[in-house]
C-alpha positions as CSV (number, residue, x, y, z in Angstrom):
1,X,0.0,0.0,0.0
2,X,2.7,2.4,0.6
3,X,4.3,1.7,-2.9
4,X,1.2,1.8,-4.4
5,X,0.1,5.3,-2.8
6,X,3.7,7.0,-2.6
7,X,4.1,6.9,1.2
8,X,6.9,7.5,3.0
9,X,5.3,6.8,6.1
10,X,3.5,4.3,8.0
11,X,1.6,5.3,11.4
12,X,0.8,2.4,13.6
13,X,-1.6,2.4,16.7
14,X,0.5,0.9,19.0
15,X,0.6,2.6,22.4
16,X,1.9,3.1,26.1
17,X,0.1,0.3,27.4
18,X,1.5,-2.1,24.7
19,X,5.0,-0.6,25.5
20,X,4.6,-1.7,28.9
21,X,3.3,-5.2,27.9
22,X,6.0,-5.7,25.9
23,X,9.2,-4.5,27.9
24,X,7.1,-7.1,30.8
25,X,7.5,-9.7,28.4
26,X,11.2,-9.0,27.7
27,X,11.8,-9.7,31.3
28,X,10.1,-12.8,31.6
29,X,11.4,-14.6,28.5
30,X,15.1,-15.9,28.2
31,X,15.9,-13.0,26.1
32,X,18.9,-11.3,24.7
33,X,19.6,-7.1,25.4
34,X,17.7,-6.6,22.4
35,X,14.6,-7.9,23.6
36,X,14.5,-5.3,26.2
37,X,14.5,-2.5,24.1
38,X,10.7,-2.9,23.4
39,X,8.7,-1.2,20.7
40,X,10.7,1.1,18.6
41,X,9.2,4.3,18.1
42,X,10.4,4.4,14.2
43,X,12.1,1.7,11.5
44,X,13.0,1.6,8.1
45,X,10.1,-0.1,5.9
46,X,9.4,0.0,2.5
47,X,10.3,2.6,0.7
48,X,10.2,4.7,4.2
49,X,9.4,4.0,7.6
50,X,7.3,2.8,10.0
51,X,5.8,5.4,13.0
52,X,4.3,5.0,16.3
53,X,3.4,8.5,17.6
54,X,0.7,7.0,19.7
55,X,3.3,5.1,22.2
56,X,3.4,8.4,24.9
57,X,0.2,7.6,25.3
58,X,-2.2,4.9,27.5
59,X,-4.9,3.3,25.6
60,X,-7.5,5.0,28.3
61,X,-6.7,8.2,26.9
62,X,-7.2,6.9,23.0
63,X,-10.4,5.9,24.1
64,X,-11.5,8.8,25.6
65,X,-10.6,10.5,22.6
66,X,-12.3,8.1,20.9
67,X,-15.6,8.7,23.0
68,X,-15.0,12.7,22.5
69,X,-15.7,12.5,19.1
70,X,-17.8,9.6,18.6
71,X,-15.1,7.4,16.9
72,X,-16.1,3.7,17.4
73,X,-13.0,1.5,17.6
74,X,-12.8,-1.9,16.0
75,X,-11.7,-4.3,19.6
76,X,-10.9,-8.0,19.0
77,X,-13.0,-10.3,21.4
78,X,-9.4,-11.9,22.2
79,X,-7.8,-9.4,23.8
80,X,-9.8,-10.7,27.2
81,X,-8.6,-14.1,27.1
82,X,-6.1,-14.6,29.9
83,X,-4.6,-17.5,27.8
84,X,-2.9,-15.7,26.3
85,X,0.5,-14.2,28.1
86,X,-0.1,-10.2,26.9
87,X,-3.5,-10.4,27.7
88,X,-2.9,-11.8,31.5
89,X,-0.3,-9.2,31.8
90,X,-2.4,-6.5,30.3
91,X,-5.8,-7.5,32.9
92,X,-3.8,-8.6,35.8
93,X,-0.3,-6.9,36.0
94,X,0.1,-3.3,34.3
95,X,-3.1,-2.3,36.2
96,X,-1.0,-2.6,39.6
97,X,2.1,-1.2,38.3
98,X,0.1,1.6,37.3
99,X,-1.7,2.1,41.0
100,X,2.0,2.5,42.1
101,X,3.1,4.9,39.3
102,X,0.0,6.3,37.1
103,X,2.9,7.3,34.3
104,X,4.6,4.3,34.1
105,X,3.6,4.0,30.6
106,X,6.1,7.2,30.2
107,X,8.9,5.3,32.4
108,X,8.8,2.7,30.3
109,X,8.8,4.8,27.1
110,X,11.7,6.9,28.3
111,X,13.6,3.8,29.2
112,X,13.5,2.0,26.3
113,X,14.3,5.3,23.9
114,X,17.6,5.5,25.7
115,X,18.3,1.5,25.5
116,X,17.6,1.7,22.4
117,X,20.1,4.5,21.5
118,X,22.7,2.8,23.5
119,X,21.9,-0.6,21.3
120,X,22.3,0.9,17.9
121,X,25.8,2.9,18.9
122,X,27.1,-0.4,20.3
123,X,25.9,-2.3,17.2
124,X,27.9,0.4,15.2
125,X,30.9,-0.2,16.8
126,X,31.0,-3.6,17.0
127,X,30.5,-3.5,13.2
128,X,33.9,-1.4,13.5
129,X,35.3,-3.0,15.8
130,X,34.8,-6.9,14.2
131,X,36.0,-6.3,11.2
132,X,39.3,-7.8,11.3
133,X,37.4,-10.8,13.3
134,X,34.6,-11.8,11.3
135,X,33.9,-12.3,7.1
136,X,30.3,-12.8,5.7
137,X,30.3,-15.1,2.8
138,X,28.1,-13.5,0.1
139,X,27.1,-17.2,-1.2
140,X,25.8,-19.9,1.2
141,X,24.9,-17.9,4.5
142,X,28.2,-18.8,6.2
143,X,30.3,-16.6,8.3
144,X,33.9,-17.3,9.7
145,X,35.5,-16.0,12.8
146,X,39.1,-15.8,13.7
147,X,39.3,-16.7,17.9
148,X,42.4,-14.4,18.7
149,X,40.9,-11.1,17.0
150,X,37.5,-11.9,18.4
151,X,38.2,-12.1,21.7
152,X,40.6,-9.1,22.1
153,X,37.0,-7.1,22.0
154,X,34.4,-6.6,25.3
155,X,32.3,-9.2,25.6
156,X,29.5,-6.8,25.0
157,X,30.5,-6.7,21.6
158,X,31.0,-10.2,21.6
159,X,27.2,-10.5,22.2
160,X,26.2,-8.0,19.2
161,X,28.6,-9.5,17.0
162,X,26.4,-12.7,17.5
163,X,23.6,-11.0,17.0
164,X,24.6,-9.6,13.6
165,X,25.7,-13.1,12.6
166,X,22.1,-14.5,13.4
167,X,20.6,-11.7,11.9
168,X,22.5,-12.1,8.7
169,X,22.5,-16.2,8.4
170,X,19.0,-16.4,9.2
171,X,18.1,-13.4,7.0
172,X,16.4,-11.4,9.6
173,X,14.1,-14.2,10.7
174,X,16.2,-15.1,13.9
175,X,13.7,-17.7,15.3
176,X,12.0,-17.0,18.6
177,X,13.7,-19.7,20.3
178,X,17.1,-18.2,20.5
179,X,17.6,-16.4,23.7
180,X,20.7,-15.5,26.0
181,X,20.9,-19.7,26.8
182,X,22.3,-19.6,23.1
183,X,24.3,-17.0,23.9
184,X,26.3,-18.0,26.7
185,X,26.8,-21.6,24.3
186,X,28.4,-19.9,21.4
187,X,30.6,-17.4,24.2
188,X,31.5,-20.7,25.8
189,X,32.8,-22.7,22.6
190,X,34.9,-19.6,21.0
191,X,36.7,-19.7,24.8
192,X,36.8,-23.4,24.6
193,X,40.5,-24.9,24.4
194,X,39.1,-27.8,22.3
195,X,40.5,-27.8,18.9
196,X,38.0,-29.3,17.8
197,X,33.9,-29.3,18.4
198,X,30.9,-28.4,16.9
199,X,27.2,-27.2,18.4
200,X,23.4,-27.0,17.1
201,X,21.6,-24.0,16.5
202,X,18.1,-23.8,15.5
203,X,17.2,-24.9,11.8
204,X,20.3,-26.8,11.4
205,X,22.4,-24.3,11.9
206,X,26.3,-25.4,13.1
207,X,28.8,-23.5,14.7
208,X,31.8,-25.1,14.1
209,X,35.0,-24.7,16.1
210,X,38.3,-25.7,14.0
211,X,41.3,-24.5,16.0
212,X,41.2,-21.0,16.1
213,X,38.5,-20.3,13.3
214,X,35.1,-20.9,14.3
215,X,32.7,-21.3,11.0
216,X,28.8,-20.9,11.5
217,X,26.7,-22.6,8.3
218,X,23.6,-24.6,7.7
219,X,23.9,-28.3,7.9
220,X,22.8,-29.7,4.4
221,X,21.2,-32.8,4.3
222,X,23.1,-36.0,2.5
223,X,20.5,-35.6,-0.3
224,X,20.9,-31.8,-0.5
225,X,24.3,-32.0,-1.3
226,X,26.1,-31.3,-4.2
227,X,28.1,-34.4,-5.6
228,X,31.2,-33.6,-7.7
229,X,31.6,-36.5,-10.6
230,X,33.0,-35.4,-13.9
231,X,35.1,-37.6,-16.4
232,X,38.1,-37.3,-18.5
233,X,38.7,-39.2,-21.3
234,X,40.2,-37.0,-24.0
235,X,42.5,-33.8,-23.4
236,X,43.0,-31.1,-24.0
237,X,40.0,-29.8,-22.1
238,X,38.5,-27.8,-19.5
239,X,35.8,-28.9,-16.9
240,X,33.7,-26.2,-15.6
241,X,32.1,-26.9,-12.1
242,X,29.5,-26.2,-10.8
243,X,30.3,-23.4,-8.4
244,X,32.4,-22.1,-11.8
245,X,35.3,-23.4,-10.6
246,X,37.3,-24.7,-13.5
247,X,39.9,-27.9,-14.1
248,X,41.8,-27.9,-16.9
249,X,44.1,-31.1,-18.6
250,X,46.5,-30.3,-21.4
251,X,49.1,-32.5,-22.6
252,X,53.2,-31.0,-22.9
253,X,56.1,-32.6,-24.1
254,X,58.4,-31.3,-20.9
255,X,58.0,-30.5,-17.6
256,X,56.5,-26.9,-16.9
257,X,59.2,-24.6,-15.2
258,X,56.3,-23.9,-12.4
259,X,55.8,-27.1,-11.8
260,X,55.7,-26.6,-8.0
261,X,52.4,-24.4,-8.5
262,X,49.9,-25.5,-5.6
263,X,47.1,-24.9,-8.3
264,X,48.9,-27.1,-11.0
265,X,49.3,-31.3,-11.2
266,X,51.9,-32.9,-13.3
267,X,52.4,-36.4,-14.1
268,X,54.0,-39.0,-17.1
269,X,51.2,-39.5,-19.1
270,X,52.2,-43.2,-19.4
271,X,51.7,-44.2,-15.7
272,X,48.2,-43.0,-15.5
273,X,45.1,-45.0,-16.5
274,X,42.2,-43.2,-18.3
275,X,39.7,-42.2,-17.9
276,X,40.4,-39.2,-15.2
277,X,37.4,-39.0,-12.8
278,X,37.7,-35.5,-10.6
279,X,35.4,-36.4,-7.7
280,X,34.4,-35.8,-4.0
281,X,36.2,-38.0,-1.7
282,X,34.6,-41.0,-0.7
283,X,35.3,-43.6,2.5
284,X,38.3,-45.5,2.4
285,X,40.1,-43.6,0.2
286,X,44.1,-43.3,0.4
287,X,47.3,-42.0,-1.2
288,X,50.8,-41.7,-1.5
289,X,52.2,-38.2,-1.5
290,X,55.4,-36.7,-2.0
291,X,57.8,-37.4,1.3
292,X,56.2,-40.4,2.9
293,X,56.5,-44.4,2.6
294,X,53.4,-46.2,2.3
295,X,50.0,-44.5,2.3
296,X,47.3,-42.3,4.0
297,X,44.0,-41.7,4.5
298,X,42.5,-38.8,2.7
299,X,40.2,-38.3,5.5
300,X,43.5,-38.3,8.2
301,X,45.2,-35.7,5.5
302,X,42.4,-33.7,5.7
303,X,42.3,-33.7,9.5
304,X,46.1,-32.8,9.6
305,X,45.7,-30.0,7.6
306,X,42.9,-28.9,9.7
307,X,40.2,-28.6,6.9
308,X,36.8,-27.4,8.9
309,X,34.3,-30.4,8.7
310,X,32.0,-29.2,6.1
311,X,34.2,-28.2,4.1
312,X,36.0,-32.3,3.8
313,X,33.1,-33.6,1.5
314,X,33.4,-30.7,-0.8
315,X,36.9,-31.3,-1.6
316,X,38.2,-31.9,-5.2
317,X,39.9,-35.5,-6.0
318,X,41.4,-36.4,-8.9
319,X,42.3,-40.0,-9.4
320,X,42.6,-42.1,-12.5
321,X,40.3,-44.9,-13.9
322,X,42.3,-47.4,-11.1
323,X,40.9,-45.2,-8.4
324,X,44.5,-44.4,-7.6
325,X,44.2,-40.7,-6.0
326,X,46.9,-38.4,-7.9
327,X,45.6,-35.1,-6.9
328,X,44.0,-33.9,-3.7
329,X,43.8,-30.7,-4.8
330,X,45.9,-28.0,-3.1
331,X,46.6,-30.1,-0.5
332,X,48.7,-33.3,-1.1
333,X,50.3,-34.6,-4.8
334,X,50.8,-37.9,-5.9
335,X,54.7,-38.6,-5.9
336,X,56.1,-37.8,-9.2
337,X,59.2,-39.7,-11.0
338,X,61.1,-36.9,-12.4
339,X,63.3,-39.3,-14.8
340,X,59.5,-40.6,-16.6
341,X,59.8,-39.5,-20.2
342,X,57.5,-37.5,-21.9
343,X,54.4,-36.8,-22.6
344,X,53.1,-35.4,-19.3
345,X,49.7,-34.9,-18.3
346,X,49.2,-31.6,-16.6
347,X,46.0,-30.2,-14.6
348,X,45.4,-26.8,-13.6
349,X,42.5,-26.0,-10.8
350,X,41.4,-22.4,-11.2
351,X,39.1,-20.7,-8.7
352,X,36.1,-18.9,-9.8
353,X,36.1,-15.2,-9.2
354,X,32.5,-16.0,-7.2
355,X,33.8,-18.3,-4.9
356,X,34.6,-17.9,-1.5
357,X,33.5,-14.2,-1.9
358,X,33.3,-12.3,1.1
359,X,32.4,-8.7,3.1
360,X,33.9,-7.3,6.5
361,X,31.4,-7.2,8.8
């Protein structure tokens, strides 16, 4: 309606008495700071905002006015059921506060104003002040937080900084059931001197401590997944991912003078069994990598090099039509025997532009 009629502004009829309720209701739910700030007088909405100019005012007044000038308000029957919380505080409790202070609606009012100022300064610092701490992934709701940084700050800020996290992985929609319980978990596992552990948020989000990074995503089911599978059977060619990551194999006659790239795979042509298949990594699998006898799990390379958990199954393997892993890409490389003769298969991983793409706080 306000798009379609120009407005800038909305005015809702919210009032003293509903301030009160509200700031009541605060107290007695396991609530963060922010829940204690109570109605807002004004917010951004739409193309404008949202008002309140009634909130200075008790709802005995409105209808007096009301009665004044013959205006005959619209009241839903459910505002006397006691079942409900508001409504048993609204019958039974604000009419007692208010025999001990008749302009308690205007306490309230005033209290909440100034904790609401102090909220959105500290919210603006802690923006400041986290931005060295935390990055929010543009793609895939995810957030990551380095310990050391974070924890050089108050723990006041700690708590906002949460906050904006929730805000931001649940879109705005923080469910109802997170209070200062939740809180007090995440506080507790950044201070935690586990390397290692991992808690449950609400809608399957997971805050994930690895070391001194903690990473806070949403748990995707087995089926939701992605599974990486592609094949190789003729080269040159490149393989676009889906993310846009891309692999490329090309065939040279000598080995590349950057052949110690990270992002680049060499090998004699001659000892590798075709098809390619580039691939998630699966249970079981092992390999031998330059500097060691014998062989190792993937899964226990992946733990040295203190890969976060959800990040393990999304992991790029090349390995050659034997199952023999040649490339775990960036991490570990199948031994290579420099004195092999030519022709040598060489991949190239190239990272999309999109990926990993991230904003300060």
């Amino acid at each position: 309606m306000m798009i379609k009629y120009g407005a800038n502004s909305l005015a809702l009829g919210h009032h003293g008495d509903d301030q009160v309720e509200t700031m009541l209701m605060g107290l007695m739910q396991k609530t963060t700071g922010q829940g204690l700030t109570g109605i807002p007088y004004e917010r951004i909405f739409a193309q404008g905002k949202i008002v309140r100019p009634l909130l200075s005012v008790t709802k005995a007044e409105i209808e007096a006015y009301c009665s004044a000038y013959g205006i005959v308000p619209r009241i839903d029957p459910s505002n006397v059921d006691t079942d409900y919380t508001r409504n048993d505080l609204r019958l039974r409790v604000v009419p007692v506060l208010r025999e001990k202070n008749e302009q308690i609606h205007k306490t309230v009012q005033q209290l909440s104003e100034t904790m609401q100022e102090d909220e959105d300064y500290l919210m603006k610092q802690t923006k400041i002040a986290m931005q060295d701490a935390m990055t929010f992934a543009e793609q895939g709701r995810a957030v990551t937080i380095l310990k050391h940084p974070f924890l050089a700050h108050a723990v006041s800020l700690q708590r906002r900084a949460l906050r904006l996290t929730l805000d931001y992985l649940y879109n705005q929609l923080t469910p109802d059931n997170l209070s200062y319980i939740h809180e007090e978990i995440f506080l507790d596992l950044v201070q935690d001197s586990t390397p290692n552990k991992v808690v449950h948020f609400p809608h399957k989000l997971r805050i994930e401590k690895s070391y001194d990074i903690i990473y806070l995503y949403f748990d995707l089911n087995k089926r939701d997944q992605q599974a990486i599978h592609y094949e190789v059977s003729t080269i040159p060619t490149d393989i676009v991912l889906a993310n846009k990551d891309v692999i490329s194999v090309s065939e040279v006659g000598k080995w590349p003078d950057d052949i110690k790239r990270s992002n680049l795979f060499v090998y004699p042509k001659e000892a590798i069994q075709f098809p390619l298949h580039i691939r998630n990594r699966r249970d079981g699998d092992r390999m031998t990598y330059e500097g060691m006898n014998g062989s190792k799990k993937v899964k226990d390379i992946l733990m040295d090099e203190k890969i976060p958990r959800h990040e393990r199954d999304q992991m790029y393997l090349i390995t050659d039509n034997n199952e023999t892993v040649l490339w775990l890409v960036g991490l570990r490389k199948k031994a290579i025997d420099r004195q092999a003769l030519g022709p040598y298969v060489v991949i190239e991983f190239e990272q999309s532009n999109n990926k990993g793409e991230e904003n300060d706080a």
